[in-house]
Structure formats: structure tokens, C-alpha cells
C-alpha positions in Angstrom: -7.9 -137.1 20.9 -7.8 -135.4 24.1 -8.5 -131.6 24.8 -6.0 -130.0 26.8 -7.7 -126.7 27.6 -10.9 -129.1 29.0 -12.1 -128.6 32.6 -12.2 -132.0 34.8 -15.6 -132.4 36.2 -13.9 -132.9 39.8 -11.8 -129.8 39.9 -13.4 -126.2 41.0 -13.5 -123.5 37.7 -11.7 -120.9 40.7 -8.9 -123.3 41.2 -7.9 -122.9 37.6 -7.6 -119.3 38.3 -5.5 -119.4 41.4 -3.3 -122.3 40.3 -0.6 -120.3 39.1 -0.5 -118.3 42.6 -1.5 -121.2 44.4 2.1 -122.1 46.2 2.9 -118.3 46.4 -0.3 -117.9 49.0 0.4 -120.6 50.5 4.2 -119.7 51.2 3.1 -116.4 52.3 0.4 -117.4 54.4 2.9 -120.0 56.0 5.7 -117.2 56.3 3.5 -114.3 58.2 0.5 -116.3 60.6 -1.1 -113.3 60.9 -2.4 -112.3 57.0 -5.7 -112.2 56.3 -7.5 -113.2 53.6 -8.4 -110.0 52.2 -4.8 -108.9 52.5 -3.9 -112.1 50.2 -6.8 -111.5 48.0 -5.3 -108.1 47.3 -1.5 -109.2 46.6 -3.4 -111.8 44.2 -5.2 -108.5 42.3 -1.9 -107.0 42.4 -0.5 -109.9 40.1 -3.4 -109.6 37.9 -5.4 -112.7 39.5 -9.2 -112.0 40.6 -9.4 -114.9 43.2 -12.3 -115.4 45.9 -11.4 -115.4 49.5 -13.2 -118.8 49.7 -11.0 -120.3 47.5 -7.9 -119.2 49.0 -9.6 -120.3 52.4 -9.9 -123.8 50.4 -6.6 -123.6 49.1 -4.8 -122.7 52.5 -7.1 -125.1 54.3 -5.8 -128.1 52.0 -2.4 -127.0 52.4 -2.8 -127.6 56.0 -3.1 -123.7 57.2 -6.6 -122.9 59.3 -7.3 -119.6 60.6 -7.3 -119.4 64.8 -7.3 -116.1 66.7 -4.9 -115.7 69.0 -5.4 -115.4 72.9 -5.4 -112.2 74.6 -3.2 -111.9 77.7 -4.2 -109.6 80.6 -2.6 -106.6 80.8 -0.8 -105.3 83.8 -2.5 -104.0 86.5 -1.0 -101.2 88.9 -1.5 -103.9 91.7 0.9 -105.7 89.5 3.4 -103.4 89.1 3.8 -102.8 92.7 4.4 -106.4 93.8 7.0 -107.1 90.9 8.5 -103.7 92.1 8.2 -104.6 95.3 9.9 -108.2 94.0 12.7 -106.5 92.4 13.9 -103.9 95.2 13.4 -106.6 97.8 16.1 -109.1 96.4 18.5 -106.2 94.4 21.8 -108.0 96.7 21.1 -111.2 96.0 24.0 -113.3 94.5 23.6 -115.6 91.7 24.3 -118.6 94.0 21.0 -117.8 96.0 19.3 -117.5 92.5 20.4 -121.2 91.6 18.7 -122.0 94.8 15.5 -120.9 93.9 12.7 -123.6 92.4 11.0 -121.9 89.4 7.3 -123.5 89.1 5.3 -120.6 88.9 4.1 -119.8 84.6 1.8 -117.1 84.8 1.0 -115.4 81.8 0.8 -111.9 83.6 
């Protein structure tokens, strides 16, 4: 006879605990990129769930989902401004034939 409450020797005692809420972090963490851990370790205590931010790094991370920070761009400098201002005023008649014209090539982040 077989006991259904026993622990597998290959399976973590915290996964047990977060099983239930298992596919709900992982839905939330797919649906907002940005979530932290700690915010997900709190909507887990919310439900009632004490789960370590390791293991929902371990879930997450078998479900395909790694943490990356994001690049910052440069902001704007005034030297910026001027020239796209100085862009803008320059070419206000323009027709929209002349715009078909133009080649864009330039994908500068600023």
C-alpha cells in the first residue's frame, strides 16, 4: 500500500507549498514583465501561502520566465530639442509626396 500524503525524495518540501499557486504566479508573472518577486511573494501571503522568493524564482525560471533589467535610454538633451525643433519648423510645407521620397535609415534611440 502506497501513502498518498508521502513526500518524493526528488521533489523540493517548498514546491508542495506553492503547488496550488504555482500556475497563478506564473500567469501573473507572464502577464505584467515588470513584478517582482517580493510583490508575488506578497499576493501569495495574501492567499494564505508562506512561499520563499527562491522558490518562486525556481518556479518562474522552469516555466521559462528569467528576470532581465531593462535598458535605460538617454534622455533628451536641450541640444536635442533644438535640432528636432529646428527639424520640424524647417520642413512644416512639405507635402506628403516629398515625404514618400525620403529614405528612412536612421533608428536612433534618442
Amino acid at each position: 500500500y502506497s501513502n498518498p500524503f508521502a513526500m518524493k525524495a526528488n521533489i523540493p518540501f517548498a514546491f508542495f507549498t506553492a503547488c496550488c499557486s504555482e500556475k497563478a504566479l506564473i500567469s501573473e508573472a507572464a502577464k505584467r514583465p515588470m513584478v517582482t518577486l517580493e510583490e508575488l511573494q506578497r499576493s501569495t501571503a495574501q492567499v494564505g501561502e508562506s512561499v520563499h522568493r527562491p522558490t518562486i524564482s525556481r518556479a518562474l525560471h522552469k516555466a521559462g520566465l528569467y528576470g532581465r533589467e531593462s535598458r535605460r535610454k538617454p534622455l533628451l538633451k536641450q541640444s536635442h530639442k533644438k535640432s528636432r525643433l529646428q527639424f520640424s519648423t524647417s520642413h512644416v510645407g512639405d507635402t506628403a509626396n516629398m515625404w514618400r521620397t525620403v529614405l528612412w535609415s536612421d533608428e536612433t534611440k534618442i
